[in-house]
N, C-alpha and C positions, 0 to 999 in steps of 0.2 A: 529468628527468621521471619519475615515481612512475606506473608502467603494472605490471597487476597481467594476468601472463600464465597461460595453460594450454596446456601440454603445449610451450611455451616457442615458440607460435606468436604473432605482433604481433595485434593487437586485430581488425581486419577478417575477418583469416581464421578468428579463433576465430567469427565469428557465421556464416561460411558453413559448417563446419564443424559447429556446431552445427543450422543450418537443415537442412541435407544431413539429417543424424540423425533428427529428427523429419519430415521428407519418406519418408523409407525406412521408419520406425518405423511412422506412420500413414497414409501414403497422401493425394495428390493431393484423394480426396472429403473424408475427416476433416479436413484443415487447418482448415476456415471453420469445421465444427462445436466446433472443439476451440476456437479464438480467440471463436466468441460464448461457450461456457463460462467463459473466461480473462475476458473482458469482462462477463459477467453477477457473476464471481465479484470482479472491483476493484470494481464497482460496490457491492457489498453490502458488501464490506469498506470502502470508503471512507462510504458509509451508517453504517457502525456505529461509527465510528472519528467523524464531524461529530455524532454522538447521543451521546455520551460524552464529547467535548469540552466539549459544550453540557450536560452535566448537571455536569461539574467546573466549568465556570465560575459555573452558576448556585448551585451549591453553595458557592462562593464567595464570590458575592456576599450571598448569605444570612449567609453568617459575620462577613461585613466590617458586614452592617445591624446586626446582633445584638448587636457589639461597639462601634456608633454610639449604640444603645440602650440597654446598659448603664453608658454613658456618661454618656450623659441622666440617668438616674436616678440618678446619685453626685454 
């Protein structure tokens, strides 16, 4: 099994170890503030990431008519 460790700890303990860290870092009240952050900020990256997808494809399909229509006319 391909398990990618830190600090040569098994996977569980890396996230309580990690959680511990940002629990001391920012404190009991920051957590919720800092995850709507975290959650505002997937959002808009997933936002801009379905609006780029969608402009690659339609520029796509523009290329594929274009190529239909030059077609037509030979």
């Amino acid at each position: 099994m391909n398990t990618i460790l830190l600090f040569g700890l098994p996977g569980g303990a890396e996230w309580i170890i990690i959680l511990f860290a940002i629990l001391l870092l920012f404190g009991g009240k920051k957590i919720p503030e800092l995850m709507r952050g975290l959650g505002k900020g997937i959002r808009e990256f997933n936002s801009a990431r379905a609006s780029i997808e969608g402009e690659i494809k339609e520029g796509i399909k523009d290329a594929e008519r274009q190529k239909i229509e030059e077609k037509r006319e030979d």
